[in-house]
ZAMARGU-4260 file (C-alpha; in steps of 0.2 Angstrom, whole numbers, plus 5000, padded with zeros to 4 digits):
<rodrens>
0) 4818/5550/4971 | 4835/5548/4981 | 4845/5537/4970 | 4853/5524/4981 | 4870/5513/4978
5) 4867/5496/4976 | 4873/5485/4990 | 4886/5476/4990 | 4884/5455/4993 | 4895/5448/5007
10) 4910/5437/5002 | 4906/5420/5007 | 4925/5415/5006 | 4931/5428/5017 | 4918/5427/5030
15) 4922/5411/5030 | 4941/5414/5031 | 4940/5425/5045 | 4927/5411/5056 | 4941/5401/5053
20) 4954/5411/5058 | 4945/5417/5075 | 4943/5398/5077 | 4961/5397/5077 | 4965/5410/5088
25) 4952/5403/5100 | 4959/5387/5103 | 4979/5394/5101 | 4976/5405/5117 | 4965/5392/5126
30) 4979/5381/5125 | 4990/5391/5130 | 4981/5399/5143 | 4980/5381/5151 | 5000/5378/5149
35) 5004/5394/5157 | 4993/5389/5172 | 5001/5371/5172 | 5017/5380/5174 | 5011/5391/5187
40) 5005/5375/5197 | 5018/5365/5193 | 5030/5361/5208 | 5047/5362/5205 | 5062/5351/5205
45) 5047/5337/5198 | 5059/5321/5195 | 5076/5316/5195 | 5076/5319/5177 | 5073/5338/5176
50) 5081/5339/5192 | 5096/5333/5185 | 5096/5348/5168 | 5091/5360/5184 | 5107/5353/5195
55) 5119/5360/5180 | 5108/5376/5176 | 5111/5382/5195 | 5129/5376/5196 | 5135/5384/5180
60) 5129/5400/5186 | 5132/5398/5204 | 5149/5391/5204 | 5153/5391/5183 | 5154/5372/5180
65) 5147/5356/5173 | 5149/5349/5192 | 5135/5346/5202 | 5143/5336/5218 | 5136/5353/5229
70) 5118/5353/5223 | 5117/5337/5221 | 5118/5334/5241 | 5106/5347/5244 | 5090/5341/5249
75) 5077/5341/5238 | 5090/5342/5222 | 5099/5326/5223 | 5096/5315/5206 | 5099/5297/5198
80) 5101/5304/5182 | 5122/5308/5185 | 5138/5299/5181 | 5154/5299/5192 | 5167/5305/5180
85) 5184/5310/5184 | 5182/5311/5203 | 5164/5321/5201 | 5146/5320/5196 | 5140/5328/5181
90) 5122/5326/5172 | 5120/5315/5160 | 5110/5324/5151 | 5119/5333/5136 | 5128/5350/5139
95) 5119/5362/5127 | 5101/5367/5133 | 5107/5368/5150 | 5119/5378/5146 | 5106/5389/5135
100) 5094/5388/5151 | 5110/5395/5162 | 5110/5409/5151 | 5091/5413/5154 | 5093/5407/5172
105) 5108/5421/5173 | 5098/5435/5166 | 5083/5432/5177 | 5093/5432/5192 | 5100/5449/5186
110) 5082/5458/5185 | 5074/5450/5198 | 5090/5447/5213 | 5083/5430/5215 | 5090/5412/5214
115) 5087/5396/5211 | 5091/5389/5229 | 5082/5401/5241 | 5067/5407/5227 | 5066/5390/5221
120) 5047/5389/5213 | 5049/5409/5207 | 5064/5408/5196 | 5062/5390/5189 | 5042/5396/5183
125) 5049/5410/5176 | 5062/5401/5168 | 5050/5387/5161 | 5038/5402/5154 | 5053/5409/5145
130) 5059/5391/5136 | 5045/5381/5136 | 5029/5392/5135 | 5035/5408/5123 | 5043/5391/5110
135) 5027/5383/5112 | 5016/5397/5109 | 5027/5402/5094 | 5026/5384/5086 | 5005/5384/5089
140) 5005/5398/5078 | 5017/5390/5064 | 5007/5376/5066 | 4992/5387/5062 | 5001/5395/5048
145) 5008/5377/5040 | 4989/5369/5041 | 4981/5386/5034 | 4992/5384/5018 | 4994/5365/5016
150) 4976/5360/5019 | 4958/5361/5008 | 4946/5358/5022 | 4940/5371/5037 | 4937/5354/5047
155) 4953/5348/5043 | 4962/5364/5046 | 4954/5365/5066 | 4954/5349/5069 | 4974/5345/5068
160) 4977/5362/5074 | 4966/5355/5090 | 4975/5340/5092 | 4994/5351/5090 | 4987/5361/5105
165) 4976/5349/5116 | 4978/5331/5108 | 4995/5326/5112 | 5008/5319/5126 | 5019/5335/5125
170) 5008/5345/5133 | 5010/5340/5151 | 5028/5338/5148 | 5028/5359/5145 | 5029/5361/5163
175) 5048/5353/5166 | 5063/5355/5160 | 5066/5342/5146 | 5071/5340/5129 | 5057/5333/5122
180) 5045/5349/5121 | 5056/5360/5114 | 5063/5347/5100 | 5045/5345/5093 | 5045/5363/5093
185) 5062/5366/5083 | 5054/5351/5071 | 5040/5362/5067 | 5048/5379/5063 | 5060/5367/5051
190) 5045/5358/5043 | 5036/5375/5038 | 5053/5383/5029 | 5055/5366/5021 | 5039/5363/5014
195) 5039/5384/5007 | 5056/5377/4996 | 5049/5360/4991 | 5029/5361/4989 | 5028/5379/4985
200) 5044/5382/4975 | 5049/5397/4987 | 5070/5398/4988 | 5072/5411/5000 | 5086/5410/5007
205) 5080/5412/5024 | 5068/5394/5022 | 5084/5387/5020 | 5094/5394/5035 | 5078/5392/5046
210) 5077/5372/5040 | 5095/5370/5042 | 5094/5377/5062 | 5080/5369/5068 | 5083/5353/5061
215) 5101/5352/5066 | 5095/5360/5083 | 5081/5344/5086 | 5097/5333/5083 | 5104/5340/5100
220) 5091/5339/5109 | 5085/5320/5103 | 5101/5313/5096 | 5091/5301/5083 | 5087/5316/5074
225) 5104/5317/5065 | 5092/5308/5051 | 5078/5323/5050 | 5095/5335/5046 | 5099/5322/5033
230) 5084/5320/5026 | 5079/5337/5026 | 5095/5342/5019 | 5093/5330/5004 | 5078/5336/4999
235) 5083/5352/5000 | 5101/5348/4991 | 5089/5341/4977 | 5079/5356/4977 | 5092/5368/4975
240) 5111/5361/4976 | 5118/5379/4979 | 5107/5385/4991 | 5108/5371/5003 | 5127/5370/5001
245) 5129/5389/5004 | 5112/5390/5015 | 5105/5376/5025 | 5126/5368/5029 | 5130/5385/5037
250) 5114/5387/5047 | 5113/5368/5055 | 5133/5371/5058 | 5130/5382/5072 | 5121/5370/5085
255) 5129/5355/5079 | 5148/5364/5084 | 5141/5369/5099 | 5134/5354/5104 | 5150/5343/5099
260) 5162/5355/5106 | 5153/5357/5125 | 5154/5339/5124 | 5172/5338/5123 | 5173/5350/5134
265) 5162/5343/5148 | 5165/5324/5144 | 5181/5324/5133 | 5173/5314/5120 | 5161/5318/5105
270) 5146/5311/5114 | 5137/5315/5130 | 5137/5306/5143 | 5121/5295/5142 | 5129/5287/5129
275) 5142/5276/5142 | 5127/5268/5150 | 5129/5252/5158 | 5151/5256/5159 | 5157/5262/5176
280) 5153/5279/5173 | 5136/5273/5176 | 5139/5257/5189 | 5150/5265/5205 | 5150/5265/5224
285) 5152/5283/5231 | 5155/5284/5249 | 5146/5269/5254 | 5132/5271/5240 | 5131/5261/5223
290) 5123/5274/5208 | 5103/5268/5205 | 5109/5260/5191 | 5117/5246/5199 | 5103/5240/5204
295) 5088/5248/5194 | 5069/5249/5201 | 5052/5250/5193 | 5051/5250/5175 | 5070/5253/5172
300) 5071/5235/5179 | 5071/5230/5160 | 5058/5214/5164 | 5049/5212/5147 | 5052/5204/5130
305) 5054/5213/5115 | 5037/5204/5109 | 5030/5212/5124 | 5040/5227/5124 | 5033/5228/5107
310) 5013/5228/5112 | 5017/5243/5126 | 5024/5253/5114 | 5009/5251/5105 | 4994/5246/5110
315) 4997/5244/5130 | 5000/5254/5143 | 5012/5265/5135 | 5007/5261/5118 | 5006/5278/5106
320) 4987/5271/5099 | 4981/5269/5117 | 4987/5284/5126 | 4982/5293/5109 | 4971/5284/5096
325) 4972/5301/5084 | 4987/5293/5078 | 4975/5282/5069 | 4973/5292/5057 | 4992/5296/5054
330) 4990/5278/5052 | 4979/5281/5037 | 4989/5296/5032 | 5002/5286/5028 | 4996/5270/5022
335) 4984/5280/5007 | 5001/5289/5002 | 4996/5283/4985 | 4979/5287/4987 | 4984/5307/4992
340) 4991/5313/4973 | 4983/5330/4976 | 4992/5331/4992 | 5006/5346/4990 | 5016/5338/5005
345) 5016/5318/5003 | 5036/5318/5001 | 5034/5324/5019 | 5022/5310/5022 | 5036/5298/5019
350) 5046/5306/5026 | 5036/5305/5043 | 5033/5284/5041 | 5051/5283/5037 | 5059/5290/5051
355) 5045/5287/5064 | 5051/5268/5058 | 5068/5268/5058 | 5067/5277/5077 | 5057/5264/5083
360) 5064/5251/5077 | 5082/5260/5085 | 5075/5258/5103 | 5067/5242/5101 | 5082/5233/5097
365) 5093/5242/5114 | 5086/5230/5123 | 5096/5235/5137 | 5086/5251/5140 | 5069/5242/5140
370) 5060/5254/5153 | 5048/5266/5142 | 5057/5283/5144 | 5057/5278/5163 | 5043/5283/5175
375) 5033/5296/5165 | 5015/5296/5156 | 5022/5295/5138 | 5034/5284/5126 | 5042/5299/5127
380) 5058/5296/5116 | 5046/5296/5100 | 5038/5313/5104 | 5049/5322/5095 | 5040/5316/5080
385) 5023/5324/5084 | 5024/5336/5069 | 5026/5323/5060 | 5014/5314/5063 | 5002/5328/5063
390) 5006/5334/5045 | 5000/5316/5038 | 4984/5319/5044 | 4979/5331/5034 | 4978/5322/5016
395) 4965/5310/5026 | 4954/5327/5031 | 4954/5333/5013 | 4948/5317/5008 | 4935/5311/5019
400) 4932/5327/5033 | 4917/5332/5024 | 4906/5316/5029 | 4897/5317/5045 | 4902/5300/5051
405) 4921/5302/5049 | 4920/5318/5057 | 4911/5311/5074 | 4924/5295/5073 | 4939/5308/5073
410) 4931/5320/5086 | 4931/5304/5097 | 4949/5299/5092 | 4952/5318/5098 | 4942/5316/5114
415) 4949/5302/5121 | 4968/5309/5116 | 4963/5324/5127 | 4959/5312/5142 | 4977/5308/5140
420) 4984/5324/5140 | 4976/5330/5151 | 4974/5319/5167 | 4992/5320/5172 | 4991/5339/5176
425) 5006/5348/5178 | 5017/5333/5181 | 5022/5323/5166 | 5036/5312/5179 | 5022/5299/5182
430) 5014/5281/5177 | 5002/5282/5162 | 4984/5282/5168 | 4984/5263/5158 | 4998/5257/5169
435) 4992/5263/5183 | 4975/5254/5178 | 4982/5238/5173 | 4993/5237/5187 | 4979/5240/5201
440) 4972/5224/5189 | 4989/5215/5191 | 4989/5212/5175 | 5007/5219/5176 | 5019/5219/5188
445) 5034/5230/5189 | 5037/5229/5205 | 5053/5221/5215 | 5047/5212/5231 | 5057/5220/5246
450) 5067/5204/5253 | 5064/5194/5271 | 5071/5203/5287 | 5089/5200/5286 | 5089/5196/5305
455) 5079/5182/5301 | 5064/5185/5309 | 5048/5195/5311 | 5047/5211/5320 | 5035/5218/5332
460) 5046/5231/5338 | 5055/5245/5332 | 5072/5240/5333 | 5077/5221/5326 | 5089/5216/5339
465) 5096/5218/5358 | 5112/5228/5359 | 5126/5224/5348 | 5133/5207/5351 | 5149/5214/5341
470) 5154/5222/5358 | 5157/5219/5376 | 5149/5227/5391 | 5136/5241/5390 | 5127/5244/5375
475) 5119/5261/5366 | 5114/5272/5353 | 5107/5289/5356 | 5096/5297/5341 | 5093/5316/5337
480) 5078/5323/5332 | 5068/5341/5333 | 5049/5345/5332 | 5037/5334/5343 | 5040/5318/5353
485) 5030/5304/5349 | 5038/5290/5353 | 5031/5279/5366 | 5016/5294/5370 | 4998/5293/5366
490) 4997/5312/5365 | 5010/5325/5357 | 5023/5335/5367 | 5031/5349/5360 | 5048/5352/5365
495) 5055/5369/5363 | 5074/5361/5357 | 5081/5346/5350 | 5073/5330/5358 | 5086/5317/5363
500) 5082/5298/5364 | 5094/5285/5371 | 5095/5265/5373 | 5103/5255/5383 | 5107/5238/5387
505) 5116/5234/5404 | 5126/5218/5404 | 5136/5223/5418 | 5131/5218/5437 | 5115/5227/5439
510) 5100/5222/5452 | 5087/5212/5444 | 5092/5218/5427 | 5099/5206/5417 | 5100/5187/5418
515) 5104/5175/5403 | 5085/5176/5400 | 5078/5191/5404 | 5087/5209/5396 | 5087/5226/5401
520) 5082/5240/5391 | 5083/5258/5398 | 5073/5273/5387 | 5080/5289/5392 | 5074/5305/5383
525) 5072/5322/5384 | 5078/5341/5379 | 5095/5338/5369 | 5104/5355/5376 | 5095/5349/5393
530) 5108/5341/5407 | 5106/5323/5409 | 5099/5327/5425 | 5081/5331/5418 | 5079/5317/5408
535) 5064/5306/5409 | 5067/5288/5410 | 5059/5271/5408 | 5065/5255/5409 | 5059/5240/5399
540) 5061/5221/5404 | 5063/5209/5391 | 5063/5191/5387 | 5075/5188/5377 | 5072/5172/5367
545) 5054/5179/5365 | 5061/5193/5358 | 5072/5185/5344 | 5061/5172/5340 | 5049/5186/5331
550) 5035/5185/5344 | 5021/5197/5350 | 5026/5213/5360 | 5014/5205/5375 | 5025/5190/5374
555) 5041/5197/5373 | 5038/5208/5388 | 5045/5202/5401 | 5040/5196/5418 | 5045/5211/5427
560) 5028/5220/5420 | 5013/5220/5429 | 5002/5208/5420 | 4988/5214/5430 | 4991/5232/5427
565) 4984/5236/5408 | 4988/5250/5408 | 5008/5248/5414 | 5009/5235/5401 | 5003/5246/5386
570) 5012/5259/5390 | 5028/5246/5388 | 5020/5240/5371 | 5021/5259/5366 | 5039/5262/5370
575) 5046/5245/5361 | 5033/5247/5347 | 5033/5264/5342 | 5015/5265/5338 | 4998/5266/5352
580) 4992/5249/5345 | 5006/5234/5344 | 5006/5227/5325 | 5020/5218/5316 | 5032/5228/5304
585) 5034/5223/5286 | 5051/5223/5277 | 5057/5235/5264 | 5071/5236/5250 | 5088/5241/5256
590) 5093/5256/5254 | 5108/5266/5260 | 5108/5282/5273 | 5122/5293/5279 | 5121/5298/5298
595) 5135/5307/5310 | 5141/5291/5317 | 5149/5288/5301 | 5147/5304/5290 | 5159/5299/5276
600) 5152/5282/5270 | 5134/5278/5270 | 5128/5262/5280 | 5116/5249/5272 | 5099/5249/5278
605) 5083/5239/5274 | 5068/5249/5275 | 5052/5244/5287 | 5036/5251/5289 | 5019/5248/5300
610) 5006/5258/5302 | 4989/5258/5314 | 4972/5268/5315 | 4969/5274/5333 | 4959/5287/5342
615) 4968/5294/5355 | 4959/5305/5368 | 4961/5321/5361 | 4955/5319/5345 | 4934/5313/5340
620) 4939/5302/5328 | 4954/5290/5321 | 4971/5296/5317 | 4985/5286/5306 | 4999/5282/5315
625) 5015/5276/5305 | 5034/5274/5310 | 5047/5269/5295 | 5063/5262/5300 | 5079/5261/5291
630) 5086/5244/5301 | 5106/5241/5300 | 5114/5228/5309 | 5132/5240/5311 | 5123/5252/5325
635) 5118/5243/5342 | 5098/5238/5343 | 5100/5237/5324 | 5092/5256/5321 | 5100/5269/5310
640) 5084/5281/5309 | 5065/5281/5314 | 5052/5290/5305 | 5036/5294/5312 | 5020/5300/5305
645) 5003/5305/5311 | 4991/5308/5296 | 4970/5315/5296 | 4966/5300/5285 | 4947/5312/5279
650) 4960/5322/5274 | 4974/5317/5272 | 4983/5331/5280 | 5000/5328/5289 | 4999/5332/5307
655) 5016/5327/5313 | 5032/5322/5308 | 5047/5317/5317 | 5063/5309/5310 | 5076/5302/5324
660) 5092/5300/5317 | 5108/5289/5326 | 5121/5301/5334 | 5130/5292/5345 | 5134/5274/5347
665) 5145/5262/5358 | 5159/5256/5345 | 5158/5272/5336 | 5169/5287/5339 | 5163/5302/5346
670) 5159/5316/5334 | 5160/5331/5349
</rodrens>
């Protein structure tokens, strides 16, 4: 008989190590799959927040300074996030990581002869992939490493590892240029050296010199991190006095010099720039046009209590337990510290509640800055903390994460985390889903109501007044625009050039044109590079205390029309209205625009808007039509620039877009 070797059992541990393990890599490269799509489908330039990092990326590469007048006035760049300092705009974001992303940006446009200004969505996707993605990936798989070590239970082990890569706020944020992101990230490749020297007795020298960087790096990206650097480097100290003092100091020097010295350099102080908010770095008027923060909208308005301040933060609609209710059990995490003694990492437990505390309880009392982090779909100032917060969790796993009903509870904590994460898509520059709920409630209200009309009354027509009483004799304004003309037309014209429209008042002697109650309007438009011999012409009789007492456009017209021609009559109402049905405008905020008639100092404009459905011949069914207006009572007829839209409501799909802009006016000087 064959003698055969007797077989060898399976191990049971190691089987189960590597399920585990594949696990892990399982949900690392999903996640990460889905970031590097959200990068690749986010659009660029998403706020005025990353725009402003972006602003000094391209203008310390482009033209090698901190100054970002020139890109700033490019359209599509400009920013609120910028101060007025010493006769120029700067970010106010701090100095270092957009001068580290410069660096990137630089060797990028080396290889690939591409910038940020003409390449625009190419170079800032590459970018993001190389300083958010590549980090990102790199802390998923410390993460993996840290909850392999530190934690008893397979459940336990997958599920915060689940949370790290789908569960929370900073995953939507991966696809901008922030600090946030990447100051979690620095947090967790100094939480994992740290805990090798104080819960595994490892004094490596490189644990030291990796806690020292990364800590001292999160403090210059999120400057209430100074505490994890102290804190970190007191544990460390009490772990091994020598080693810190000749290890960890060293290693957190280097950002923290670099960070201090590009702030003298850029703002000649020790501190950036957002920390003079509310002085007249902040509050100025710059050719006509006071800085967003003289007048702040939206959230940044700073309406609500600290009481109710408090609630949002928490529990309402930026609340950190509503948006994500896995932080319950941190919750738990901390609160059983005693309750954990097997737990190798509870100092870092404390460590979590305390600062998490402490920074909280800094931004609740600047009352001043009451606006949530601004308009974005997370408290996002506390993110930083999110390693944090995830390492208390796992004492509550090895604990309970073997019952059946603890685990279904936490998979739904989980789920309805991911809901959050994941519904903003690749734009993290947007309301939370629960303020965008409570608001369509009103329940909340963060809105300013635009004021009246300041011409006192309502308007039917798309320019608020008759001339300009300011001036004697004729009045005028001509308005430049390109693409198709709409106004006053039921169907779209193209015109192969610029397309010119003038008005004018005659209160000269002119047959039948003007009396004390009856005004004169002429509309004369056509090819700008045309002579004025082709233009096409209409002239529009109107009655003038009609007019300025707010009523209908068939009231207003005056007697000159037809009554018992329709269709002379509606083609007047288009002219004077702006749209193919007559409807009354509704008054906007102010705002301020710069035009050629006065190029140098921005005039100030309130904003007005109607809108109508109609079905114009061409088309089977109903098209939006919608003209903005930016009113000013400087220019003559009161008009500095029309807007006008036609929209495919199904759809949604623009159809056409003109923009009219003042050019020319009586009492203005020629610009030829």
């Amino acid at each position: 008989m064959t003698e055969h070797s007797p077989t060898v059992p399976n191990d049971p541990v190691a089987e189960a190590r590597a399920a585990r393990r594949f696990a892990m890599l399982l949900i690392i490269a999903t996640s990460s799959a889905m970031s590097f799509t959200q990068i690749l489908q986010a659009p660029p330039l998403q706020s005025a927040n990353d725009r402003s990092r972006w602003s000094t990326v391209w203008s310390l590469v482009e033209r090698g300074t901190y100054q970002i007048d020139e890109i700033d006035a490019a359209p599509g760049w400009g920013t609120i996030d910028k101060v007025r300092h010493e006769g120029h705009f700067y970010s106010t974001k701090p100095p270092l990581q957009s001068t580290l992303v410069a660096g990137v940006y630089w060797c990028v446009k080396q290889i690939t002869h591409w910038n940020l200004t003409d390449h625009t969505v190419e170079v800032s996707r590459i970018i993001l992939l190389l300083v958010n993605w590549l980090p990102r990936l790199l802390s998923l798989i410390v993460t993996a490493m840290l909850v392999e070590r530190y934690a008893r239970r397979d459940f336990g082990k997958l599920f915060v590892l689940a949370v790290a890569s789908w569960g929370t706020l900073l995953s939507p944020f991966t696809s901008s240029l922030n600090n946030h992101s990447p100051a979690a990230i620095c947090v967790v490749l100094a939480m994992y050296p740290l805990l090798r020297v104080i819960s595994d007795g490892d004094h490596r020298k490189r644990f030291f010199a990796l806690a020292g960087f990364f800590s001292a790096a999160t403090f210059t990206l999120e400057i209430p991190a100074a505490l994890l650097v102290v804190v970190f480097g007191a544990l460390l100290l009490k772990a091994n006095p020598k080693r810190t003092l000749t290890v960890f100091v060293p290693a957190a020097l280097i950002p923290v010099v670099a960070f201090v010295a590009l702030n003298c350099v850029v703002t000649g102080s020790l501190s950036p720039f957002y920390s003079s908010y509310g002085s007249d770095k902040y509050v100025y008027e710059h050719e006509g046009i006071p800085s967003y923060w003289s007048n702040p909208q939206g959230l940044d308005r700073n309406l609500d209590s600290p009481l109710m301040y408090l609630v949002h933060c928490t529990i309402g609609h930026h609340g950190l337990l509503s948006l994500t209710p896995v932080w319950l059990l941190t919750l738990i995490g901390w609160l059983g510290w005693r309750r954990w003694p097997e737990c190798r990492q509870r100092t870092l437990l404390l460590v979590g509640a305390g600062l998490t505390a402490m920074v909280f309880g800094f931004y609740l009392t600047r009352t001043q800055n009451y606006n949530y982090g601004g308009n974005s779909v997370a408290l996002r100032w506390m993110l930083w903390l999110v390693p944090l917060w995830l390492i208390a969790m796992i004492p509550v796993f090895d604990a309970w994460g073997s019952r059946r009903g603890f685990q279904i509870l936490s998979t739904c904590l989980l789920a309805m985390s991911i809901v959050s994460a994941s519904l903003p898509g690749s734009n993290p520059w947007q309301s939370t889903w629960l303020l965008s709920l409570m608001e369509r409630w009103k329940w909340v209200d963060y809105s300013e109501p635009p004021p009246p009309f300041e011409f006192g009354h309502p308007l039917w027509s798309w320019f608020p007044k008759l001339g300009n009483g300011r001036i004697e004799g004729d009045s005028k304004v001509t308005f430049i625009s390109s693409g198709s003309r709409l106004l006053g037309n039921e169907s779209l014209h193209s015109a192969p050039g610029e397309t010119k429209l003038t008005l004018r008042t005659f209160y000269g002697q002119l047959a039948h044109g003007y009396t004390d109650q009856i005004q004169l309007v002429m509309f004369e438009w056509g090819d700008h590079e045309k002579p004025s011999d082709e233009l096409s012409i209409h002239l529009v009789w109107l009655d003038i205390a009609s007019f300025n007492a707010g009523k209908k456009s068939s009231e207003f017209l005056g007697p000159m029309h037809s009554r018992d021609d329709r269709n002379l009559l509606l083609a007047a109402q288009r002219l004077v209205t702006g749209l193919p049905q007559s409807v009354e405008y509704r008054p906007g905020h102010i705002r301020f625009l710069k035009t050629p008639l006065r190029p140098n100092k921005a005039f100030r404009c309130q904003r007005a808007a109607a809108q109508v459905l109609f079905q114009p011949k061409h088309t089977d069914h109903s098209l939006r039509y919608r003209v903005d207006l930016w009113l000013c009572d400087e220019i003559p007829f009161g008009v500095a620039q029309i807007e006008i839209t036609i929209t495919d409501p199904p759809t949604g799909q623009m159809l056409t877009f003109q923009r009219l802009t003042a050019v020319e006016a009586s009492g203005f000087p020629s610009r030829d």
